[in-house]
N, C-alpha and C positions, 0 to 999 in steps of 0.2 A: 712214488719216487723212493727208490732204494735210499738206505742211511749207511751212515757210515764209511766201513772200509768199499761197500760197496758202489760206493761214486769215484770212479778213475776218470780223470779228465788231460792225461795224459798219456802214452804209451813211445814207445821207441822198435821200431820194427826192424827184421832183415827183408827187404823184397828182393826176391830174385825169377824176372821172368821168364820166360819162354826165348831157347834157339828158335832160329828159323830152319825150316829143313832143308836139306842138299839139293839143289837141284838135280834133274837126270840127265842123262848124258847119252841115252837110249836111241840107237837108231834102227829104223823100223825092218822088222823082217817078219817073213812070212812065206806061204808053199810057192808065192807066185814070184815074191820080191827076195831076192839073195841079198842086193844092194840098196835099200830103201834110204829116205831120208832123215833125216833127223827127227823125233820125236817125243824126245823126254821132255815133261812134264814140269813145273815147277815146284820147289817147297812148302808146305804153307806155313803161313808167319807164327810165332813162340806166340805162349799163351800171354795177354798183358795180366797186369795187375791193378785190380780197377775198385774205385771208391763210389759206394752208394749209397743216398741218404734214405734214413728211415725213421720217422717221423715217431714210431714209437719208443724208437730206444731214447735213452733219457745221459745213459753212461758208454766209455771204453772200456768197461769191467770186461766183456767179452775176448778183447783182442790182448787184456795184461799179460798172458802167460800161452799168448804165439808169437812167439820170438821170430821165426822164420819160417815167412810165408812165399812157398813156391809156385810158381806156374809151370805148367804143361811145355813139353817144345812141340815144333812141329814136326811133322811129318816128312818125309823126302817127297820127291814128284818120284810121277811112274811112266811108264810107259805109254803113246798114244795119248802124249800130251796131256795126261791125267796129273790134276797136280794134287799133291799132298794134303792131308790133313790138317788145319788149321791145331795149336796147340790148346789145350782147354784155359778159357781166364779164369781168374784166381779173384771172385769177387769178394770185399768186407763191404758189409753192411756198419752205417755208422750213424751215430746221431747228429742232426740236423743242426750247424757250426761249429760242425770239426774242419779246424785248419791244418791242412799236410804243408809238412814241412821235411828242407834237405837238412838232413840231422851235421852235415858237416860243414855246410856253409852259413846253416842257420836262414837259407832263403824262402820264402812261401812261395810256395807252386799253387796252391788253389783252396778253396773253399768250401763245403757242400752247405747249402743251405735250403734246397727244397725236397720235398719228400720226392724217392722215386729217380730223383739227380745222377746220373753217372759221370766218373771225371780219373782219366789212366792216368794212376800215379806210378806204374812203373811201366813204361810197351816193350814185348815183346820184340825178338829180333825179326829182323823181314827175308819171306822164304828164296832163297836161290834162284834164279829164274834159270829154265830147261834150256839145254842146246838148241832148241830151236829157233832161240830166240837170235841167235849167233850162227845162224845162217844168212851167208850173202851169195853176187853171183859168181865171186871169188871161191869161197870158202862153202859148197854146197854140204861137206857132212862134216861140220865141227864135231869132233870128241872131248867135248868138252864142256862143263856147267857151272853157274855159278855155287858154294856153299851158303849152307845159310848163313843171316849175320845172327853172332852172339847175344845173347839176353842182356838183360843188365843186373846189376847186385848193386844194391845202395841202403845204406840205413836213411830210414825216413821217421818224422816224428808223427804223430797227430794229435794235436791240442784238440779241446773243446772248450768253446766258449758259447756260452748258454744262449740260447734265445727267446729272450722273454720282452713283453710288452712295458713290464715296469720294474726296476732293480730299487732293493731297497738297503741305502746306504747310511752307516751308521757303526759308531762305536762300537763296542763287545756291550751286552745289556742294556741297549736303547730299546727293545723291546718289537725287535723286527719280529722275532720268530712268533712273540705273541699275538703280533698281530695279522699276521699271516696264517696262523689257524684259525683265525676270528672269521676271517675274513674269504678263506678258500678250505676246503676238504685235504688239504693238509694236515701231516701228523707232525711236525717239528721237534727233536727233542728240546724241552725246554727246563733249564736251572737257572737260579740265581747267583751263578757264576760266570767271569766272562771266558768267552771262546768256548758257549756249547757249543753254536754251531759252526762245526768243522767242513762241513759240504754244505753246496749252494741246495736250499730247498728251491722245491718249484710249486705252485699252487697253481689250480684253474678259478679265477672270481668271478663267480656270478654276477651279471649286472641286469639293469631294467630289460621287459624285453629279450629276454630268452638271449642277450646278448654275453659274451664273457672276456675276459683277457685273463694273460698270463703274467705270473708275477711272481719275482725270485727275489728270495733271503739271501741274500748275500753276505758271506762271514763276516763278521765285523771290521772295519777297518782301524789302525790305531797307527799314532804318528810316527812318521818313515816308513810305511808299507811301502810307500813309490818308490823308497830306493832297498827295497827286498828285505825289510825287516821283521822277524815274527812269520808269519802265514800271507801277510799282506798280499805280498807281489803276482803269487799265485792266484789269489782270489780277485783281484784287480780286472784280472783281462775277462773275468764274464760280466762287467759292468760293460763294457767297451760293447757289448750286443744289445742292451736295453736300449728303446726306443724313449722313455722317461724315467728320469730318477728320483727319486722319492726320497730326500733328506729326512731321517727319523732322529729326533734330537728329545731325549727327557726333560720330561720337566724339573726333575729333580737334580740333573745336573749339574758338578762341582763352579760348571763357567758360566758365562751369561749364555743366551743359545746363541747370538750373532757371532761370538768367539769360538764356539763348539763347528758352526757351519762353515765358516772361515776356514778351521782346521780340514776338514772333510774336503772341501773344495780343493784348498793348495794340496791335499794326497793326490788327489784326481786329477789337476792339471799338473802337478810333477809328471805323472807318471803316464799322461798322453792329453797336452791341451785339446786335443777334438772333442774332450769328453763335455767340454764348458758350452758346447752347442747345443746340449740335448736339452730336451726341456725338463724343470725340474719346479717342483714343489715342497715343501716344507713341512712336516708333520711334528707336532710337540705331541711324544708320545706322556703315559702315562698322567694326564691331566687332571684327571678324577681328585688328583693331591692339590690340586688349586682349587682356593676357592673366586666367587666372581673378582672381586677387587684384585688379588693379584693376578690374576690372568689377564687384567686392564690392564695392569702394571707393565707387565712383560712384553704385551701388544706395543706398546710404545718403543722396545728396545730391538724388534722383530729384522732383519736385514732385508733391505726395499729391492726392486723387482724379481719378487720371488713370491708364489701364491703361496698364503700358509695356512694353517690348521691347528687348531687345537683338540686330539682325541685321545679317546683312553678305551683299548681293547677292553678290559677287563667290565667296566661299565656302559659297551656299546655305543661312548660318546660320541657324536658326529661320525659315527662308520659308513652309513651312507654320503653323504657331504663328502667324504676323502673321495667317495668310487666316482663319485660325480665329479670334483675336480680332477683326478684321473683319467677319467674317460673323456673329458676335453682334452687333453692335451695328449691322449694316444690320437684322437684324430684332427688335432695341431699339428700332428709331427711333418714333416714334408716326404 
């Protein structure tokens, strides 16, 4: 996974597709026929502009700096009822939960989320139909055809919102990133300061059985993200993809943890209560700094129906036991 400036999870586009081409208005002649009948051809329809998902891209780094993406028009019809050249589409390849959106009314038009996925976000116009289509027993040699219809031009957005198996949510150094290199072939950058991480990582975790899940660091959260403060808002909407959430709460932090996950929670339901459906688990990171007695201590103050943990990336503590209670409730989820 690329770092850095190189995670774009947004863009803002021009689409502009495809005319459709003129219909003909041709009627037939040849050595035999002076006065033949009608037989122009139709247009073929403007290129669309078409979204496809691809399962290896990770970012919209590619599409930041094409501001305006054209398609092809069509063709006119020809004679002998020959019709036009379709216009070429204008395909972007995109990663897998990028949401298109109408950049003026703010509406979502669609979603890609499987690999391979095709879905026109902008269609071409549709080609003219031939004079001969506008023959009756009135009207045997119309001179006359449809033009093609106009393309379209719209600014569109396309968000990405991550799709991973488990998101993991957490203040600025509750210790996601560390434990996401622990735990997957992730590189994270990681400091003892908050908001190193500025882009969502992604890990692949190994589990028993040759089996694995995906699992995203998500930038820290801190209070009033939900109402767009700091980085929050932005990073907010790739939780909204995770299938489980994984509260990461230090042990060494300033509140009790039931007060810290409290907080977490009302961000999360401010800013889309759906998210209070998913399943979610509890991780007291940094542990290693307890000893038995107060870890008993702390058990007692723990917030109830919610699975928790006590582990410490840096000491190995209970890292299997986390993947195990994860891996229940990836296939808990409905």
């Amino acid at each position: 996974m690329s770092q850095g400036s190189n995670f774009v999870d947004y863009v803002k586009i021009c689409c502009r597709s495809g005319r459709g081409g003129a219909g003909s208005a041709h009627l037939h002649r040849d050595k035999k026929t002076a006065k033949g009948g009608p037989d122009g051809g139709d247009g073929g329809r403007g290129g669309h502009i078409i979204l496809k998902g691809n399962a290896q891209l990770w970012t919209l780094l590619h599409l930041k700096f094409r501001k305006h993406i054209i398609a092809k028009n069509g063709e006119p019809g020809g004679l002998s009822l020959r019709t036009g050249k379709d216009g070429d589409d204008e395909v972007l390849e995109v990663p897998l939960g990028t949401v298109a959106k109408d950049a003026e009314t703010g509406e979502i038009l669609f979603e890609i989320t499987h690999d391979g996925e095709t879905k026109i976000l902008t269609p071409g116009g549709r080609g003219g139909l031939g004079n001969w289509h506008f023959k009756s027993s009135v009207r045997q040699t119309p001179r006359f055809a449809q033009p093609g219809e106009a393309g379209q031009e719209r600014w569109m957005i396309l968000e990405l919102k991550i799709l991973a198996d488990v998101g993991l949510v957490g203040f600025p150094n509750a210790g996601k990133s560390t434990l996401l290199s622990v735990v997957s072939a992730a590189k994270p950058e990681i400091a003892d300061y908050p908001f190193t991480t500025l882009v969502p990582n992604l890990g692949i975790v190994s589990y028993r059985d040759n089996r694995s899940f995906i699992m995203a660091d998500i930038p820290g959260i801190i209070e009033g993200a939900s109402k767009g403060k700091g980085l929050g808002y932005r990073f907010l909407r790739h939780i909204e993809r995770n299938s489980v959430l994984l509260f990461t709460i230090p042990a060494d932090t300033g509140r009790t943890i039931s007060e810290e996950y409290k907080i977490l929670l009302n961000e999360l339901t401010e800013y889309n209560p759906e998210l209070i459906d998913k399943p979610r688990i509890l991780a007291i990171t940094k542990s290693d700094l307890l000893d038995e007695e107060l870890q008993n201590e702390m058990k007692e103050s723990l917030p109830e129906n919610v699975p928790s943990i006590f582990i410490s990336s840096v000491a190995q503590k209970n890292i299997t036991q986390l993947k195990d209670l994860i891996w229940s409730a990836i296939q808990q989820e409905p």
